[in-house]
N, CA, C and O atoms as a GROMACS GRO file, in nm:
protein
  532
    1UNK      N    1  -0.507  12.663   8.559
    1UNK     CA    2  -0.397  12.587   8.617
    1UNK      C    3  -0.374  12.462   8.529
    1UNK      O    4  -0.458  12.376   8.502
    2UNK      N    5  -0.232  12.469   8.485
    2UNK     CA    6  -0.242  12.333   8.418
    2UNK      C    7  -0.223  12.190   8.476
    2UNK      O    8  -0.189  12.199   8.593
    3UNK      N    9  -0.234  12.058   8.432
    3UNK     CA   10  -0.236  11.941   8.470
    3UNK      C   11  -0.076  11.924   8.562
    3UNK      O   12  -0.050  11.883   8.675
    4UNK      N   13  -0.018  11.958   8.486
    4UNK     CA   14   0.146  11.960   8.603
    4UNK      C   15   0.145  12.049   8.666
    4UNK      O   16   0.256  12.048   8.717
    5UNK      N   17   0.102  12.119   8.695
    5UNK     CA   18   0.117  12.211   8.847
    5UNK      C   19   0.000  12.189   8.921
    5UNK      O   20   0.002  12.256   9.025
    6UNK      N   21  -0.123  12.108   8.905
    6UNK     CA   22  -0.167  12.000   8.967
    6UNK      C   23  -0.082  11.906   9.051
    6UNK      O   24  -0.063  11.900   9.172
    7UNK      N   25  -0.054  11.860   8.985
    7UNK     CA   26   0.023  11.713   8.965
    7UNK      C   27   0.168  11.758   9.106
    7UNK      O   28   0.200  11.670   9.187
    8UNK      N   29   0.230  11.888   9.110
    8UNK     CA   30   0.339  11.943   9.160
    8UNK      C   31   0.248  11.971   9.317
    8UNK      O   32   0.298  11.940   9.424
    9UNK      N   33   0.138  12.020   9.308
    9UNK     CA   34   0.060  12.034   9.409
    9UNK      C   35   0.015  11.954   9.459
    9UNK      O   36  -0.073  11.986   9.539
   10UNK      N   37   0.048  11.792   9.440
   10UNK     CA   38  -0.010  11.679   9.492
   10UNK      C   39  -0.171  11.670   9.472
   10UNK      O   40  -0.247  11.598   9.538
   11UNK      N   41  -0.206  11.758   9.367
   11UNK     CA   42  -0.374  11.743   9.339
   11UNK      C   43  -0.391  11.621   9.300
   11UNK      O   44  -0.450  11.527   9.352
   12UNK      N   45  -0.330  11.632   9.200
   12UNK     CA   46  -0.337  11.503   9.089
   12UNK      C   47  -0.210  11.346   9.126
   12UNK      O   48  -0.093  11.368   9.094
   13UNK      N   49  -0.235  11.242   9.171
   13UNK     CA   50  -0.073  11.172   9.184
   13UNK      C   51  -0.046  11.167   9.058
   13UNK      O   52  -0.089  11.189   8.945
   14UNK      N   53   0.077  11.118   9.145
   14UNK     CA   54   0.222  11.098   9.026
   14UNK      C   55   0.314  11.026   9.109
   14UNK      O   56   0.309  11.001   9.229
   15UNK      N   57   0.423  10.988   8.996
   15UNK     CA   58   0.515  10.907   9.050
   15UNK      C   59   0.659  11.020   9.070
   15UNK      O   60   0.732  11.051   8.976
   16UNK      N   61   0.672  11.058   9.182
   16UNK     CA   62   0.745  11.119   9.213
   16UNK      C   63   0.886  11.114   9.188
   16UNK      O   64   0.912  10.994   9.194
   17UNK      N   65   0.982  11.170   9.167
   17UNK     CA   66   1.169  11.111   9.138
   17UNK      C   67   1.216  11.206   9.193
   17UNK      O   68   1.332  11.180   9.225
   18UNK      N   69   1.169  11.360   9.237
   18UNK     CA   70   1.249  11.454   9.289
   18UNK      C   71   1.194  11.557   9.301
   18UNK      O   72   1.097  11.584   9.230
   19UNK      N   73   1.240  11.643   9.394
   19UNK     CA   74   1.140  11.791   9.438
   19UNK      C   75   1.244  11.845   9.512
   19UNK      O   76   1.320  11.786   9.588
   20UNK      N   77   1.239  11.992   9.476
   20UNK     CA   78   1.291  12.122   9.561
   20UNK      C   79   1.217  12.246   9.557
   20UNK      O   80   1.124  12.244   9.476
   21UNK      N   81   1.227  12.314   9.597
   21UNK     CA   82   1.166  12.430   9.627
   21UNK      C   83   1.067  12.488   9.513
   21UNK      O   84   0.948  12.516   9.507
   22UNK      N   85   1.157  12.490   9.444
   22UNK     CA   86   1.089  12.528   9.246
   22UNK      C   87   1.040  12.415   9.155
   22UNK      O   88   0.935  12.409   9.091
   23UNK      N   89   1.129  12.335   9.162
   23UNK     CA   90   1.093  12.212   9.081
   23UNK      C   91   1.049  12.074   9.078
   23UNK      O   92   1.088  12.014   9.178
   24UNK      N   93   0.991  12.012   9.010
   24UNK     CA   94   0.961  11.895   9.068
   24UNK      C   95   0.956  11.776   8.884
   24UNK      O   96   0.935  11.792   8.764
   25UNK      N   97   0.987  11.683   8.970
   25UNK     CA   98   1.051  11.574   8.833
   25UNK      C   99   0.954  11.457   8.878
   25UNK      O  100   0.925  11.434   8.996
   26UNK      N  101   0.902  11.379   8.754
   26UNK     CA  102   0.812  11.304   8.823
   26UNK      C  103   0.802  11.200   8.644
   26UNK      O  104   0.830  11.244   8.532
   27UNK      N  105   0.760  11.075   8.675
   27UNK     CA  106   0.728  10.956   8.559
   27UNK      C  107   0.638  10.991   8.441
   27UNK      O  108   0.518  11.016   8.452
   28UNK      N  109   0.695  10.991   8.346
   28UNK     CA  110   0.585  11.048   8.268
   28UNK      C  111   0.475  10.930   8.257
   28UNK      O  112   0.547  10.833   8.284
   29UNK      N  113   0.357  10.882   8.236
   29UNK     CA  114   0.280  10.792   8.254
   29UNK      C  115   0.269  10.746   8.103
   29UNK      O  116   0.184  10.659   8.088
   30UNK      N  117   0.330  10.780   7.997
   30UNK     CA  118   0.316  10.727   7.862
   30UNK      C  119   0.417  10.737   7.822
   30UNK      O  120   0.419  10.779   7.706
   31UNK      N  121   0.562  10.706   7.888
   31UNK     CA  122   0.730  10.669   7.878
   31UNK      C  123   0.763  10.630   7.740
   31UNK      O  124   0.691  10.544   7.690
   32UNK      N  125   0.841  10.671   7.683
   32UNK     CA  126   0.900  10.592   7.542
   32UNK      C  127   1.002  10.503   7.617
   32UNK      O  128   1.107  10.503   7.553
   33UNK      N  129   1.007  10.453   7.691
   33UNK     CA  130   1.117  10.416   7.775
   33UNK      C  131   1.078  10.397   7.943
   33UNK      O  132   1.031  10.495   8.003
   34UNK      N  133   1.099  10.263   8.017
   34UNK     CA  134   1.084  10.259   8.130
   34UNK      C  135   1.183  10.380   8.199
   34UNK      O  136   1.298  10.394   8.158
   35UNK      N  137   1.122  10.471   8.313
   35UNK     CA  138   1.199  10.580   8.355
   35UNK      C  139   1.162  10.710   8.313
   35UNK      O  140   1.182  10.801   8.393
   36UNK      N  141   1.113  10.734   8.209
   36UNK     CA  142   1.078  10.830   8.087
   36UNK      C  143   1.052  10.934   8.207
   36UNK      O  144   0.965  10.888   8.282
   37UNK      N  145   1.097  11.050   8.245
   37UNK     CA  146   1.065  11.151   8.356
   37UNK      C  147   1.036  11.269   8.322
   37UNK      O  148   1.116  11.291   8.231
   38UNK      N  149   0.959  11.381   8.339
   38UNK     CA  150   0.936  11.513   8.296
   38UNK      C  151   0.979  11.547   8.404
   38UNK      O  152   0.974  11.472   8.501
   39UNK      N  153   1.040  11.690   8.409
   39UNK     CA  154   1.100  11.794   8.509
   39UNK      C  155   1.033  11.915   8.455
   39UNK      O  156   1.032  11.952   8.337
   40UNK      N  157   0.964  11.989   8.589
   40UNK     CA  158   0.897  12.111   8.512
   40UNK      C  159   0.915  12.213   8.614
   40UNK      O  160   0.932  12.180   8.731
   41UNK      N  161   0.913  12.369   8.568
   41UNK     CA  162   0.936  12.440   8.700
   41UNK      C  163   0.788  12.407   8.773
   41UNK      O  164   0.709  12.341   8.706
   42UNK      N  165   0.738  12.459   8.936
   42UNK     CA  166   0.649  12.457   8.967
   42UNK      C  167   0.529  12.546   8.994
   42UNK      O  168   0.419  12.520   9.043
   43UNK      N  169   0.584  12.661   8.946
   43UNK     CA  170   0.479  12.758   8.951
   43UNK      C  171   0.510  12.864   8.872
   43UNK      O  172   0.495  12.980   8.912
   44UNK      N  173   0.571  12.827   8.714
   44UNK     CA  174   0.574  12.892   8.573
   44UNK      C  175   0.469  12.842   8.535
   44UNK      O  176   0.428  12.762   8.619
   45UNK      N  177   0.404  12.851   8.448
   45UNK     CA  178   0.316  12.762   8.354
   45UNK      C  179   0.290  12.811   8.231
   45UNK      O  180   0.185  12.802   8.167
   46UNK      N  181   0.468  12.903   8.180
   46UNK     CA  182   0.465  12.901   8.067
   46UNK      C  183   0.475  12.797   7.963
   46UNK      O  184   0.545  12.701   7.995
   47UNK      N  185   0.423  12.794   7.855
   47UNK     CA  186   0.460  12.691   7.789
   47UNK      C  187   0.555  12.655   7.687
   47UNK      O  188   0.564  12.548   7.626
   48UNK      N  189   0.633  12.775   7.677
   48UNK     CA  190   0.777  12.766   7.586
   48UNK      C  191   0.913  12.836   7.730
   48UNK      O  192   0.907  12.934   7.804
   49UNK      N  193   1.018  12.726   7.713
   49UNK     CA  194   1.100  12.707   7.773
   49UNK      C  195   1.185  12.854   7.740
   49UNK      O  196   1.236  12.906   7.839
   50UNK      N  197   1.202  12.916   7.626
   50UNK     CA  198   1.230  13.012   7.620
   50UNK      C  199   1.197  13.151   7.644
   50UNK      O  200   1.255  13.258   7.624
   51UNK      N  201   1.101  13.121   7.685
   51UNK     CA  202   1.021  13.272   7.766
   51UNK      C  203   1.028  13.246   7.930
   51UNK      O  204   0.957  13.315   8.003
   52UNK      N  205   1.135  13.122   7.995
   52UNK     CA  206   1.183  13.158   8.106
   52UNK      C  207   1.270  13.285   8.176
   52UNK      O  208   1.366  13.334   8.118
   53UNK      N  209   1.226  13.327   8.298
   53UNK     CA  210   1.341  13.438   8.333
   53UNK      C  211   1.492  13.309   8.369
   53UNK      O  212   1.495  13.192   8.406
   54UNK      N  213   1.610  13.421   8.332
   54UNK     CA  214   1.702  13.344   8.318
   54UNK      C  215   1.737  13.250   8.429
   54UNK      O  216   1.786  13.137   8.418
   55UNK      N  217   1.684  13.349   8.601
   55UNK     CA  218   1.716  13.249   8.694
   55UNK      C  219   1.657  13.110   8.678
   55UNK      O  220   1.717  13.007   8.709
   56UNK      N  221   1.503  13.116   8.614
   56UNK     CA  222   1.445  13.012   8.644
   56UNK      C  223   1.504  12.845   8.536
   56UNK      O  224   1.521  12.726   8.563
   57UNK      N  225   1.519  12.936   8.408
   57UNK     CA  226   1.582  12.882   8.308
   57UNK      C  227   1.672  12.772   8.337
   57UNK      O  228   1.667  12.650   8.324
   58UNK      N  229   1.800  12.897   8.404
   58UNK     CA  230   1.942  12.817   8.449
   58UNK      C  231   1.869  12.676   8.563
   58UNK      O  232   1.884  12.554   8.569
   59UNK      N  233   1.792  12.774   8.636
   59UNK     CA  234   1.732  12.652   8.739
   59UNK      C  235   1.713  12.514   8.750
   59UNK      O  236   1.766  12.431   8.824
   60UNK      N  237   1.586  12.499   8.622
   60UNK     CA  238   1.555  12.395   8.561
   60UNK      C  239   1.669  12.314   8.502
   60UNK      O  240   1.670  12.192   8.521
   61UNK      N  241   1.747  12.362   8.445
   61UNK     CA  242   1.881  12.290   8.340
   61UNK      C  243   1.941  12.257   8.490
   61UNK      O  244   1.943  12.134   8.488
   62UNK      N  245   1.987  12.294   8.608
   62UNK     CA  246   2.031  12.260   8.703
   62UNK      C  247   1.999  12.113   8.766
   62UNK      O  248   2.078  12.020   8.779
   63UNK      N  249   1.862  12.118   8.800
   63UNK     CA  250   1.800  12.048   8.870
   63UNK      C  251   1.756  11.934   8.746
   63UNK      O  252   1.753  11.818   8.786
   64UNK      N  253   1.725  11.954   8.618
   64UNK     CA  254   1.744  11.789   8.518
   64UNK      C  255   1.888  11.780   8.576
   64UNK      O  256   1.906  11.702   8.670
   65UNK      N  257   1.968  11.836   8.539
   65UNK     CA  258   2.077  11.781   8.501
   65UNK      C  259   2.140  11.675   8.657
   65UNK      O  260   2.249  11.619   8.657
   66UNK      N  261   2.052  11.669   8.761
   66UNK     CA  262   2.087  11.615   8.898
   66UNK      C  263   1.934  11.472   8.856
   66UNK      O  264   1.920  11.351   8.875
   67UNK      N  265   1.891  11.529   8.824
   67UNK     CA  266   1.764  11.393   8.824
   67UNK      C  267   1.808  11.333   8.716
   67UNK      O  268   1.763  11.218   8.708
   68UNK      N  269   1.885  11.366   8.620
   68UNK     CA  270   1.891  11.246   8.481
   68UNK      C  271   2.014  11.185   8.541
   68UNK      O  272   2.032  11.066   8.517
   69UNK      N  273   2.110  11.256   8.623
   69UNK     CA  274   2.201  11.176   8.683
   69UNK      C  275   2.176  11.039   8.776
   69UNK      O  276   2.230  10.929   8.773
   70UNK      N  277   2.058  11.101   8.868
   70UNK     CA  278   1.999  10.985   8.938
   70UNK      C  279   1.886  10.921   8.855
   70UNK      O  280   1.817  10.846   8.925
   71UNK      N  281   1.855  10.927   8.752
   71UNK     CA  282   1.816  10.848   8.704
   71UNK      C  283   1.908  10.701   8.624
   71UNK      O  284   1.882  10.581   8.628
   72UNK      N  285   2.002  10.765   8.565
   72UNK     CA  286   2.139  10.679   8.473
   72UNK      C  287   2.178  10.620   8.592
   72UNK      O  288   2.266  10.538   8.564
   73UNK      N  289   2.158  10.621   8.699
   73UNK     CA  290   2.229  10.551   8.854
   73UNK      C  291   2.061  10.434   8.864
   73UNK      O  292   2.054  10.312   8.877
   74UNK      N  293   1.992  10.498   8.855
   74UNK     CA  294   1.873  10.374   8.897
   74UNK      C  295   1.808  10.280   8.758
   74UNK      O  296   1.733  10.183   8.772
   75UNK      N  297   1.848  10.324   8.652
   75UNK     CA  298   1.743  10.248   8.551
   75UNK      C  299   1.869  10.184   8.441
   75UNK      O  300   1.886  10.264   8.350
   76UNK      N  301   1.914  10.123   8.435
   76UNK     CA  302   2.076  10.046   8.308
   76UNK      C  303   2.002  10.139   8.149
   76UNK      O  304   1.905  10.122   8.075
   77UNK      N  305   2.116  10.240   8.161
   77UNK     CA  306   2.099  10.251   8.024
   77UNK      C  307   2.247  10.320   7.951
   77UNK      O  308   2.351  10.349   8.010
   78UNK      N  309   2.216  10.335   7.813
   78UNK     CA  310   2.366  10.388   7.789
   78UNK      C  311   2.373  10.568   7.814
   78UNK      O  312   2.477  10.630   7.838
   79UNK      N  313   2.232  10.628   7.801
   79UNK     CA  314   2.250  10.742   7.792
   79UNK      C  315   2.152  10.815   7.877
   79UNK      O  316   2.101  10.734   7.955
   80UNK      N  317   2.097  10.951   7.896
   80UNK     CA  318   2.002  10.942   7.960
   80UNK      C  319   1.967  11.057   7.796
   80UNK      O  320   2.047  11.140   7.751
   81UNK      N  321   1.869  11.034   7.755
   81UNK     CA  322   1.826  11.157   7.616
   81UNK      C  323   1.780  11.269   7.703
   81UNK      O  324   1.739  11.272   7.819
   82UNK      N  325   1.803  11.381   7.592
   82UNK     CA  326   1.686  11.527   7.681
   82UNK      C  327   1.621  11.570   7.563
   82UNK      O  328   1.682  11.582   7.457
   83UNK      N  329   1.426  11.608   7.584
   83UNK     CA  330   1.412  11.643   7.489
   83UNK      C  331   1.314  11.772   7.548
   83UNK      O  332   1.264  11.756   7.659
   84UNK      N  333   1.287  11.898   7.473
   84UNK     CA  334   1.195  11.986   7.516
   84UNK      C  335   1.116  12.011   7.435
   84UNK      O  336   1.160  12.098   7.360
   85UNK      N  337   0.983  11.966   7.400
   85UNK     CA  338   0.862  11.993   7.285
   85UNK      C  339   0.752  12.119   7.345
   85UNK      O  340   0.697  12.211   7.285
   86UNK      N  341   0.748  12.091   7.445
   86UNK     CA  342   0.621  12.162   7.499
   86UNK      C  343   0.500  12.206   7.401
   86UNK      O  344   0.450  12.318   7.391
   87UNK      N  345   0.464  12.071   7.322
   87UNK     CA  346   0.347  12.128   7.229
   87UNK      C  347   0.229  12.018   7.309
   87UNK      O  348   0.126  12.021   7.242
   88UNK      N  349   0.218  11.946   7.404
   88UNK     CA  350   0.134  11.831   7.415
   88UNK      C  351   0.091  11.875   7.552
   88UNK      O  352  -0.022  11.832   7.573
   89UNK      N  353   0.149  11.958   7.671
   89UNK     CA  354   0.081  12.005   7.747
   89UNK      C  355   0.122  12.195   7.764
   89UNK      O  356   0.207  12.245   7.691
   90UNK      N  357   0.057  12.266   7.854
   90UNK     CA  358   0.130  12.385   7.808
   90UNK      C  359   0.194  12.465   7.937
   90UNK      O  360   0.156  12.561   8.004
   91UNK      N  361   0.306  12.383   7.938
   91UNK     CA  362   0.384  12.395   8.081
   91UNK      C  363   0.499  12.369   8.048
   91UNK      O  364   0.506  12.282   7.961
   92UNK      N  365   0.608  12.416   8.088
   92UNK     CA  366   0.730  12.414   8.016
   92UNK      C  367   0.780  12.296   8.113
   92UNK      O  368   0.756  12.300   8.233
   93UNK      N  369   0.850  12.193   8.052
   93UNK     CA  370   0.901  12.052   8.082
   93UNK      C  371   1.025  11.969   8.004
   93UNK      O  372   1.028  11.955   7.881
   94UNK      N  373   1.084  11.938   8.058
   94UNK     CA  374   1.189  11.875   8.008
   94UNK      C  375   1.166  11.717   8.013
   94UNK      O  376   1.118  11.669   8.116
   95UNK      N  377   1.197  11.636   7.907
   95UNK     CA  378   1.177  11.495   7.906
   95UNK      C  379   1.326  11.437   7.892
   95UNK      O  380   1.406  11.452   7.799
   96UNK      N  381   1.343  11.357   8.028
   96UNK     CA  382   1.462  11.243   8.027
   96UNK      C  383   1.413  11.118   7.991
   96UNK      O  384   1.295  11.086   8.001
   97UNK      N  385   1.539  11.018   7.930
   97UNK     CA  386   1.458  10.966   7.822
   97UNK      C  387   1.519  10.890   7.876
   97UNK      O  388   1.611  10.962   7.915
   98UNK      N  389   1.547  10.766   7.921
   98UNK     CA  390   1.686  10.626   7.912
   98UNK      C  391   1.685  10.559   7.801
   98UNK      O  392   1.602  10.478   7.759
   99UNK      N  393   1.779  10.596   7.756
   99UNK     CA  394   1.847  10.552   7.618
   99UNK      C  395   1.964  10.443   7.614
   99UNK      O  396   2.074  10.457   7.667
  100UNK      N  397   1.906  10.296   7.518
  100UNK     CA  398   1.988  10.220   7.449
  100UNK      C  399   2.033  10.246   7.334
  100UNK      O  400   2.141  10.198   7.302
  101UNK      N  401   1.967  10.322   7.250
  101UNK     CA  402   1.995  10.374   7.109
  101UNK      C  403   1.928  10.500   7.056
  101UNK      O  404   1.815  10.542   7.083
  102UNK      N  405   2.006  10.547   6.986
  102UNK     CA  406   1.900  10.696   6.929
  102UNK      C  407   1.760  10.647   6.897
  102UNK      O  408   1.675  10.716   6.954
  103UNK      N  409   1.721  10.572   6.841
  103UNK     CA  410   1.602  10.545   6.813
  103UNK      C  411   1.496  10.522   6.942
  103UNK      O  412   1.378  10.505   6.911
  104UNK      N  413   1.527  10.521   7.069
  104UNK     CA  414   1.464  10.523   7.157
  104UNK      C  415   1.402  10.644   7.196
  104UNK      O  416   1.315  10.646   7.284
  105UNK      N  417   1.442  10.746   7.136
  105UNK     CA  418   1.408  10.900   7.134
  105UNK      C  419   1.257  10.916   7.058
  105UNK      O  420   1.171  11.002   7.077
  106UNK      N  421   1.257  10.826   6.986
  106UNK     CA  422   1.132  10.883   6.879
  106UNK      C  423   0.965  10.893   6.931
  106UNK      O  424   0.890  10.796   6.940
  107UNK      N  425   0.941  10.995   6.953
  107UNK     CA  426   0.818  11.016   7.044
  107UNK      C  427   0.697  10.957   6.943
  107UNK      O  428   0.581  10.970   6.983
  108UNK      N  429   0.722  10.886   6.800
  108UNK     CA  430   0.663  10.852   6.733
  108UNK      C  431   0.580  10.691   6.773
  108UNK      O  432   0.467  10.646   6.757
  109UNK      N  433   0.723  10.635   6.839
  109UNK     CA  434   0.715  10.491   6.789
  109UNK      C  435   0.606  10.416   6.952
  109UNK      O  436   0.613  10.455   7.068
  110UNK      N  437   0.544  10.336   6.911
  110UNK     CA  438   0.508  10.223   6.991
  110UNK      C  439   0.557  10.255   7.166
  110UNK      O  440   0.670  10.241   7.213
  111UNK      N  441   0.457  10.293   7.225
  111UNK     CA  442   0.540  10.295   7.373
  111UNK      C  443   0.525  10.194   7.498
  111UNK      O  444   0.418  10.188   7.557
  112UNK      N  445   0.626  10.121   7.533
  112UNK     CA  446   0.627  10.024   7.614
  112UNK      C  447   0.450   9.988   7.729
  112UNK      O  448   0.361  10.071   7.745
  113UNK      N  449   0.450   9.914   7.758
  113UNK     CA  450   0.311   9.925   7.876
  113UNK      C  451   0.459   9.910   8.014
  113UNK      O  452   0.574   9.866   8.008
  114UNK      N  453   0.382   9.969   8.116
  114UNK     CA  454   0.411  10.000   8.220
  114UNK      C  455   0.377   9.945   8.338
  114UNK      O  456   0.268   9.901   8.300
  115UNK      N  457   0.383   9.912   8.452
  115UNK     CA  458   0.239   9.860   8.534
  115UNK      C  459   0.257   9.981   8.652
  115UNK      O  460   0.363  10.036   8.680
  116UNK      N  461   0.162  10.000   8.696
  116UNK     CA  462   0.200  10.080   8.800
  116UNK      C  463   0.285  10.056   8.905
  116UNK      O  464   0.335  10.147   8.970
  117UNK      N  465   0.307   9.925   8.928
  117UNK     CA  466   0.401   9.816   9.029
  117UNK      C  467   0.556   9.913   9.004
  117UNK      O  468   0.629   9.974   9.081
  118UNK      N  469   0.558   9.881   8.820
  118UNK     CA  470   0.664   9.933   8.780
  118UNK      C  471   0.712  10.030   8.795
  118UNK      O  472   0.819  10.046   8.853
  119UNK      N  473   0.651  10.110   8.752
  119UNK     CA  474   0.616  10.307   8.769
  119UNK      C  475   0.667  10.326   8.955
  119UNK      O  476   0.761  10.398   8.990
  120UNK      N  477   0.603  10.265   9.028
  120UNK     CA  478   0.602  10.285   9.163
  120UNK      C  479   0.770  10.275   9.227
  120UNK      O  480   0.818  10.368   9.292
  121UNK      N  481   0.845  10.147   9.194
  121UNK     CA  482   0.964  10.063   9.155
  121UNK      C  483   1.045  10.144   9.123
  121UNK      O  484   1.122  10.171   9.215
  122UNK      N  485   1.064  10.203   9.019
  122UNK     CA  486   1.139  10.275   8.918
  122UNK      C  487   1.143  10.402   8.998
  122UNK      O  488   1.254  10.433   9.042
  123UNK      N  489   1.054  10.473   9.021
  123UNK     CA  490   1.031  10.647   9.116
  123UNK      C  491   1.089  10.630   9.277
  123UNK      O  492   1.125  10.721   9.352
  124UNK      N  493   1.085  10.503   9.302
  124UNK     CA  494   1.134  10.480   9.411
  124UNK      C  495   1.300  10.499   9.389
  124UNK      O  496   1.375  10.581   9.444
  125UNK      N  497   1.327  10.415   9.308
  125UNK     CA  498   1.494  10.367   9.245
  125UNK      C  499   1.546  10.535   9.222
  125UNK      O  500   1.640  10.585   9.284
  126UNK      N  501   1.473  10.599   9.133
  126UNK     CA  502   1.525  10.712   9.142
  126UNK      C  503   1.557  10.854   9.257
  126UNK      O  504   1.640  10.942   9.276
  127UNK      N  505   1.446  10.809   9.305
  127UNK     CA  506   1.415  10.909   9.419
  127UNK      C  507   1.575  10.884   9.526
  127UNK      O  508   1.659  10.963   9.570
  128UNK      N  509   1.560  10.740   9.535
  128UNK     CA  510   1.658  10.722   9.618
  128UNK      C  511   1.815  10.750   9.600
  128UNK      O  512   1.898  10.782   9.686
  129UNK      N  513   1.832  10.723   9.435
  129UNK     CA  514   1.947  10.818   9.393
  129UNK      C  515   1.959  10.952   9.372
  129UNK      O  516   2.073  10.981   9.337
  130UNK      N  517   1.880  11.048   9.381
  130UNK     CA  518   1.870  11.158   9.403
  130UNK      C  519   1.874  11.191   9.525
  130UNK      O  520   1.936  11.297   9.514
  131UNK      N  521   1.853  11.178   9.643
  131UNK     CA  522   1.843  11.203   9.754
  131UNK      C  523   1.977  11.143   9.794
  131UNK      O  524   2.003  11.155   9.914
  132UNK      N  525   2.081  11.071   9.710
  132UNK     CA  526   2.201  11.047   9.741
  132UNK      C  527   2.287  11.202   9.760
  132UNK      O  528   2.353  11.255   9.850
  133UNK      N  529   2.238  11.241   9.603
  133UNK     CA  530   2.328  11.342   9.530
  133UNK      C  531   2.340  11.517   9.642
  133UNK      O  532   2.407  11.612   9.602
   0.00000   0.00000   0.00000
């Protein structure tokens, strides 16, 4: 079982932003960006996005595409980024990014500190715009 479907199972916390039946979106804890959110299905644990069945596929692209919305509603930014690596855990996940500039994308550079206050704050902010939508 991997660490995010832990994490989807309430084994492990997390900072929650959204959940439905299949999916669940939650803070990544090492953000390039305050907000930084992974969305993953909840009981795939493939680890390439392309070896989804198509329902689940379309699914996922569904359900980011409603959490990066409520996210661009709770956190000021110009964009919300999307990125899919799946080489760092092995669970297929999508990363929303809040973006001031392309360069905020770079999974390379220096990543903000966080406090959990914050983290807590922020999952709240989102949660609550999602549960608008």
């Amino acid at each position: 079982m991997t660490i995010f479907t832990r994490i989807a199972k309430g084994e492990i916390p997390s900072y929650k932003v959204a959940e439905d039946e299949r999916f669940y979106a939650f803070l990544d804890i090492n953000p390039l960006a305050p907000g930084h959110t992974l969305v993953i299905p909840k009981d795939v644990e493939d680890d390439y996005i392309f070896h989804l069945d198509e329902e689940t596929y379309a699914g996922l692209w569904a359900f980011a595409r409603k959490v990066a919305v409520a996210l661009k509603a709770a956190v000021p930014c110009q964009r919300v980024g999307v990125a899919v690596l799946g080489m760092e855990v092995p669970h297929t996940h999508i990363h929303l990014v809040p973006l001031q500039t392309e360069g905020d994308m770079d999974f390379r550079k220096t990543r903000p500190e966080v406090t959990p206050e914050q983290h807590k704050a922020i999952a709240a902010a989102i949660l609550k715009e999602y549960e608008k939508l």
